[in-house]
One Martini backbone bead per residue (centre of mass of N, CA, C, O) as a GRO file, in nm:
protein
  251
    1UNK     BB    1   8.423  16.874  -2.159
    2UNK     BB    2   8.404  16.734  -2.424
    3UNK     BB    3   8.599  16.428  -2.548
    4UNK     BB    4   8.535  16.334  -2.772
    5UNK     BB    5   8.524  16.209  -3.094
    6UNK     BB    6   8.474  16.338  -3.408
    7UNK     BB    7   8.374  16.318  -3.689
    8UNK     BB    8   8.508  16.330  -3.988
    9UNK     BB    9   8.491  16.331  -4.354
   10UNK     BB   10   8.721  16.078  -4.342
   11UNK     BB   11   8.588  15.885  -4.149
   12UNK     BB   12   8.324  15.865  -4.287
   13UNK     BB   13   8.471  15.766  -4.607
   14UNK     BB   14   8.686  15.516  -4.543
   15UNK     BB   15   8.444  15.225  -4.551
   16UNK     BB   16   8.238  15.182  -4.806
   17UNK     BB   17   8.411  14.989  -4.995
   18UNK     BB   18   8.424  14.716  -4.763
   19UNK     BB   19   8.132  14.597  -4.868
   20UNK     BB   20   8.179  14.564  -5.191
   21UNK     BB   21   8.448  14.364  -5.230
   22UNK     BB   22   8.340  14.095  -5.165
   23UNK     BB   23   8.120  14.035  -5.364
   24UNK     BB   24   8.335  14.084  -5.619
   25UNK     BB   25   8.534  13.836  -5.572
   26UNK     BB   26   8.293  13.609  -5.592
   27UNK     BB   27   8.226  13.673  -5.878
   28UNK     BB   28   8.470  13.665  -6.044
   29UNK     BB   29   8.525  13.358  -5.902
   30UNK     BB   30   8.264  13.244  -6.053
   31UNK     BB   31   8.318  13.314  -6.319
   32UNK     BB   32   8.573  13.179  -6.368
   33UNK     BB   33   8.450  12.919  -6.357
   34UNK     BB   34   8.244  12.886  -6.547
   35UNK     BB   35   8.480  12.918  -6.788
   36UNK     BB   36   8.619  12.679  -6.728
   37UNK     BB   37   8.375  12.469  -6.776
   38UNK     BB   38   8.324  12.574  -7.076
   39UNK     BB   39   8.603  12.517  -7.191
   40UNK     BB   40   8.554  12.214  -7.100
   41UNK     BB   41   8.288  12.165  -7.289
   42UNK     BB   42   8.410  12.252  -7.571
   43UNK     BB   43   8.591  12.105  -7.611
   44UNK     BB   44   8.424  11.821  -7.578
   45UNK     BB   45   8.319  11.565  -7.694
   46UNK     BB   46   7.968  11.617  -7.575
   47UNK     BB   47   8.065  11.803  -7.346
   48UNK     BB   48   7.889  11.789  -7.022
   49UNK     BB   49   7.789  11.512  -7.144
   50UNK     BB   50   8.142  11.382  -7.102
   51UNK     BB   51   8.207  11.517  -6.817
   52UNK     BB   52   8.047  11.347  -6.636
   53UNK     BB   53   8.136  11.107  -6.726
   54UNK     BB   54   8.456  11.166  -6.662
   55UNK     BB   55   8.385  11.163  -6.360
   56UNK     BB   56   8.270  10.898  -6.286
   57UNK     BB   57   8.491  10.763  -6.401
   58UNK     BB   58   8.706  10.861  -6.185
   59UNK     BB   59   8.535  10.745  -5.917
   60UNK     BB   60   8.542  10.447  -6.020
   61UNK     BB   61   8.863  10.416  -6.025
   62UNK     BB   62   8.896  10.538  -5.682
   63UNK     BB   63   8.725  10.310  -5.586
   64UNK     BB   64   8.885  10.067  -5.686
   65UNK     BB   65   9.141  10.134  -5.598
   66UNK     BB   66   9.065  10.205  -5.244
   67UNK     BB   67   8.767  10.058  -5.124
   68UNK     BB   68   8.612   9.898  -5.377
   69UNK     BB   69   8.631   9.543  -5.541
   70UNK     BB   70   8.578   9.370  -5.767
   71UNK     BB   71   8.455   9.005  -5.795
   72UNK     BB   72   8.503   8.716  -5.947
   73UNK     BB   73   8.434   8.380  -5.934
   74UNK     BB   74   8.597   8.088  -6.087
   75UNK     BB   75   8.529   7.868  -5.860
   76UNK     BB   76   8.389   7.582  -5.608
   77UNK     BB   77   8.602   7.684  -5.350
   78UNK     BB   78   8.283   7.834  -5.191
   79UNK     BB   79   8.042   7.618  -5.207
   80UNK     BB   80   7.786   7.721  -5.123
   81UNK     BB   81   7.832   8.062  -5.045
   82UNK     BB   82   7.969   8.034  -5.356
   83UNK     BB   83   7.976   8.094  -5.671
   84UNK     BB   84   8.022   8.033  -5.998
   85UNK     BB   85   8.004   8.415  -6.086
   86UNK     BB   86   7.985   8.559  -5.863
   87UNK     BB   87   7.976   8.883  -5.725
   88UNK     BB   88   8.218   9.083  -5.521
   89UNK     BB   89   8.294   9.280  -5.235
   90UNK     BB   90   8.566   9.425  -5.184
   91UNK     BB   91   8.754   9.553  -4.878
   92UNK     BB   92   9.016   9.776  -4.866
   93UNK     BB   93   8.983   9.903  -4.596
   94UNK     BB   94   8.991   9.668  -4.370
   95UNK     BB   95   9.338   9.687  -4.363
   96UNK     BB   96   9.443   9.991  -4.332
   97UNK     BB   97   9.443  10.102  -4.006
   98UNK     BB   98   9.552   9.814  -3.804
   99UNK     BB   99   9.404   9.602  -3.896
  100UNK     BB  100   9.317   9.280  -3.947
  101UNK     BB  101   9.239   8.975  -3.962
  102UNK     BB  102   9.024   8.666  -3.905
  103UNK     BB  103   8.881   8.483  -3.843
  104UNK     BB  104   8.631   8.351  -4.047
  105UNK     BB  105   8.747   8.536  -4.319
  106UNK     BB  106   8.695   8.659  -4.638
  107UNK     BB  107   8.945   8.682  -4.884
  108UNK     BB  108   9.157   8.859  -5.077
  109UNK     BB  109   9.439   8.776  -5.234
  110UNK     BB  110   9.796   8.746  -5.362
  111UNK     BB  111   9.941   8.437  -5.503
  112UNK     BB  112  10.234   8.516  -5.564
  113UNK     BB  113  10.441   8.247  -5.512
  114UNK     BB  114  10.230   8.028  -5.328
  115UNK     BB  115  10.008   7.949  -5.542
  116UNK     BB  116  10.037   8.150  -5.786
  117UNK     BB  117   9.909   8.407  -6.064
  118UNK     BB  118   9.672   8.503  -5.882
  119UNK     BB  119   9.366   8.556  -5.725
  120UNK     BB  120   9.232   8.492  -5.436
  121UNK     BB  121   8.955   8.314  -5.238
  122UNK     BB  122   8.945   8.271  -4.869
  123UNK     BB  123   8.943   8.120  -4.598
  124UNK     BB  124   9.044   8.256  -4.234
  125UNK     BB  125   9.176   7.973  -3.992
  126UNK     BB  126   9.487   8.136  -3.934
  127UNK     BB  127   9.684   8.323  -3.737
  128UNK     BB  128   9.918   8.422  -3.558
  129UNK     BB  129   9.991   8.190  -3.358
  130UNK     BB  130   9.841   7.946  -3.455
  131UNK     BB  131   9.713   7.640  -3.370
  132UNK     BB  132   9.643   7.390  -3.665
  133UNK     BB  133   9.461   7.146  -3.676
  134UNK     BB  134   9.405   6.806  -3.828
  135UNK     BB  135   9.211   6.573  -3.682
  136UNK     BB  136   8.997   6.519  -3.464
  137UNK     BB  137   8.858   6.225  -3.317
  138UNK     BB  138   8.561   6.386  -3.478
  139UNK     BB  139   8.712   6.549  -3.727
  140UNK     BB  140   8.785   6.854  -3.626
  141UNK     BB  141   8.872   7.158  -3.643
  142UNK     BB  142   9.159   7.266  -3.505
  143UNK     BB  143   9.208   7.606  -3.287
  144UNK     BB  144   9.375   7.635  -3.009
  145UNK     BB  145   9.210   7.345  -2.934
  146UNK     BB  146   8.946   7.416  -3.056
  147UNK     BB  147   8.675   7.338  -3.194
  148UNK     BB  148   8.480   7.357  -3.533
  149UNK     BB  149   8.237   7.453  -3.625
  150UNK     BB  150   8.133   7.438  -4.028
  151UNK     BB  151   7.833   7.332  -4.095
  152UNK     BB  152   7.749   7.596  -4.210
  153UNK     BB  153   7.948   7.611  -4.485
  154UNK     BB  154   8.051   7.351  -4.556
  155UNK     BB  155   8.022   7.163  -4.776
  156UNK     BB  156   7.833   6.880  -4.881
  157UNK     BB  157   7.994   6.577  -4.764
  158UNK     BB  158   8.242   6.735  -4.622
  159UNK     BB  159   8.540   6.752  -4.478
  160UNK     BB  160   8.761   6.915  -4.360
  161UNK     BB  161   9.041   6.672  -4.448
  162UNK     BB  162   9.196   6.467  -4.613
  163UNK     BB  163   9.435   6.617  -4.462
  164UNK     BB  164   9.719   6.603  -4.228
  165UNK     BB  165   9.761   6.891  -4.001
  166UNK     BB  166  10.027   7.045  -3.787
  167UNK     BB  167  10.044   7.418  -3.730
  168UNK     BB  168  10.236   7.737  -3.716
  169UNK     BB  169  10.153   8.014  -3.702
  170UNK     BB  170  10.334   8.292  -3.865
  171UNK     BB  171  10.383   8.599  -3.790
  172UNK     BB  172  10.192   8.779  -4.040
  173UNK     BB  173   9.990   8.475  -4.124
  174UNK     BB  174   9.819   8.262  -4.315
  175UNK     BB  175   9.561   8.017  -4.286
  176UNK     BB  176   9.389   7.882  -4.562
  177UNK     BB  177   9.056   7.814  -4.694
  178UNK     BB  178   8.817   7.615  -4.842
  179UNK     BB  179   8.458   7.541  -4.816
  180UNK     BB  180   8.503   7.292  -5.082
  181UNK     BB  181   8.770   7.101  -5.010
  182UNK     BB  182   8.762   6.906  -5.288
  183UNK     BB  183   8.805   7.177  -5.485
  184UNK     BB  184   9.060   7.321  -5.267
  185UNK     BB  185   9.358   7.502  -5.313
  186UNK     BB  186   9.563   7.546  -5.043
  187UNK     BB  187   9.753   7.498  -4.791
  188UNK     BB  188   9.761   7.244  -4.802
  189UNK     BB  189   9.908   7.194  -5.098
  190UNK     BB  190  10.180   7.403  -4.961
  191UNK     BB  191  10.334   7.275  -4.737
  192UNK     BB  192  10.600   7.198  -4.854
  193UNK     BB  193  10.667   7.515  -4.926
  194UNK     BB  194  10.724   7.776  -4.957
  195UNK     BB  195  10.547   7.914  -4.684
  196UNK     BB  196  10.391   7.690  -4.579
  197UNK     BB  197  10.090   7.791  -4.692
  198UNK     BB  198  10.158   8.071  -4.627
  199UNK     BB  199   9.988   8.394  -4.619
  200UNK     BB  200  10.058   8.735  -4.630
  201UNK     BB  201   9.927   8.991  -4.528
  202UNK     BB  202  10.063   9.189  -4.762
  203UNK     BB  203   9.837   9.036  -4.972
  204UNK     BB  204   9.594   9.159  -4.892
  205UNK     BB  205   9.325   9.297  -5.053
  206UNK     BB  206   9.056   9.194  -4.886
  207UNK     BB  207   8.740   9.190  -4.779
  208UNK     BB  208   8.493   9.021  -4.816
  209UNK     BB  209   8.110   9.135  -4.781
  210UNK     BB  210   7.968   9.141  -5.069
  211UNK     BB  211   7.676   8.966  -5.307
  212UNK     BB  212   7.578   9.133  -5.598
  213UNK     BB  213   7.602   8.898  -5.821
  214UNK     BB  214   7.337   8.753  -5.854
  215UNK     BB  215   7.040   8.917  -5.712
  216UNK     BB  216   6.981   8.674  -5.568
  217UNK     BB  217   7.260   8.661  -5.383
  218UNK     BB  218   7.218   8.909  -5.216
  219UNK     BB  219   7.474   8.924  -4.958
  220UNK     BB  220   7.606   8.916  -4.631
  221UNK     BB  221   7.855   8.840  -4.515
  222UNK     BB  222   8.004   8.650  -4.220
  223UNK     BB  223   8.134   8.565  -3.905
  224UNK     BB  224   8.188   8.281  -3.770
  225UNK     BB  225   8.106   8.209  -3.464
  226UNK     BB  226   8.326   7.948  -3.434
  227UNK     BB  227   8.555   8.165  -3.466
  228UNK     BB  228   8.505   8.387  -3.248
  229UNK     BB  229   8.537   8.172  -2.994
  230UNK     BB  230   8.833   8.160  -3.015
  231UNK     BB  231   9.109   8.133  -2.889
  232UNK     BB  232   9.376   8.260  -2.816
  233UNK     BB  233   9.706   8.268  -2.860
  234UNK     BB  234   9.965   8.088  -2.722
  235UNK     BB  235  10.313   8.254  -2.638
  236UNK     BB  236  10.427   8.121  -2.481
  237UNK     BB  237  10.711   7.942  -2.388
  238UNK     BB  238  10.564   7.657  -2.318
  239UNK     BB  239  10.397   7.626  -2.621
  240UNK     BB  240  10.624   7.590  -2.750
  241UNK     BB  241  10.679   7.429  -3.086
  242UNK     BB  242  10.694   7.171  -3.314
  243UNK     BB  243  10.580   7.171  -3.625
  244UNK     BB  244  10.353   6.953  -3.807
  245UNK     BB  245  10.409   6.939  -4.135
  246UNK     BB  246  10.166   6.819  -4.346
  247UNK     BB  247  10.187   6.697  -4.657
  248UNK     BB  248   9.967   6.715  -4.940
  249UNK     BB  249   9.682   6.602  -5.109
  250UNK     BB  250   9.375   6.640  -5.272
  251UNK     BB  251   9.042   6.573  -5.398
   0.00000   0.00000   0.00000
């Protein structure tokens, strides 16, 4: 005996609508869309090219938040490898993720409290646990321990500094300098002030990254081999000592 079940005339029609629903809910909510986009493209001065401006807006404001932000070079403290007028991009994500800044990267921070009440641009020196002397019997910045050849970027005709200095970089501190030491208002200015010359990690806006105009000038920064050299801070308790903090001007 046949035991299949035969299939009814309700069995037979109870599932043709359920091909035809999904187009229909698709298109429903695709003109709901579009109904959208009409009214406010209605409602706006300029209509669609409004709407673009407007969205163009919104993504280049979004950007300059989160991800990367001009700055222009406003003094000749970073040259000859930044100029007076220049503009960079900051990259605002360099630091956001668990990294932290690098010797011998050139960085924007806020300098409010610290060195003054604006924005600054210096590259990175000494990073937090780092002992930095200035300067070595051949004239040469020491950062524990190792000279650092900066040939390739310090102004011409500039010793690495005026001012004899010898510090041990705090925990989550950053010690910077200017390219063109004797243009450069930095940490050497400031050892003697509260928080040593020293700017916290946490005032980094961004890493400098790219010279972006005049299209002449158009580079990326690179971070100078010398300083990538260095060896790290010997945080052992036997290398602990104090640190004499030479404060003075320079010219």
């Amino acid at each position: 005996m046949d035991t299949e079940a035969q299939p009814t005339e309700r069995d037979r029609s109870s599932h043709p609508s359920d091909s035809g629903d999904a187009p229909a809910a698709e298109g429903a909510e695709e003109r709901s869309r579009f109904a959208l986009v009409a009214g406010i493209t209605n409602w706006l001065p300029g209509g669609r090219f409004s709407l673009t401006l407007l969205i163009c807006l919104l993504f280049l404001l979004l950007l300059n938040a989160f991800v990367v932000k001009p700055f222009q070079i406003p003094s000749g403290s970073m040259e000859n490898g930044l100029r007076i007028g220049d503009r960079v991009l900051v990259n605002r994500l360099a630091y956001r993720f668990g990294a932290e800044p690098r010797r011998g990267e050139v960085i924007v921070f806020d300098g409010t409290g610290y060195f003054g009440d604006a924005d600054y641009i210096k590259r990175v020196v000494g990073v937090g646990g780092d002992h930095v002397v200035c300067c070595d019997e051949e004239g040469r910045l020491q950062v524990n321990g190792r000279p650092v050849d900066e040939s390739t970027f310090l102004f011409p005709g500039d010793s690495p500094s005026t001012v004899t200095f010898d510090v041990e970089v705090p925990a989550g501190a950053l010690f910077v300098l200017g390219d063109h030491r004797s243009a450069s208002s930095d940490s050497r200015d400031h050892l003697g002030s509260p928080g040593g010359g020293m700017i916290p990690v946490g005032r980094v806006i961004g890493r400098a990254d790219w010279i972006v105009w005049p299209y002449a000038h158009l580079t990326r920064l690179h971070r100078p081999s010398a300083y990538a050299r260095v060896p790290a801070a010997d945080t052992s308790p036997e290398a602990a000592r104090p640190a004499k903090n030479a404060a003075g001007a320079h010219g």
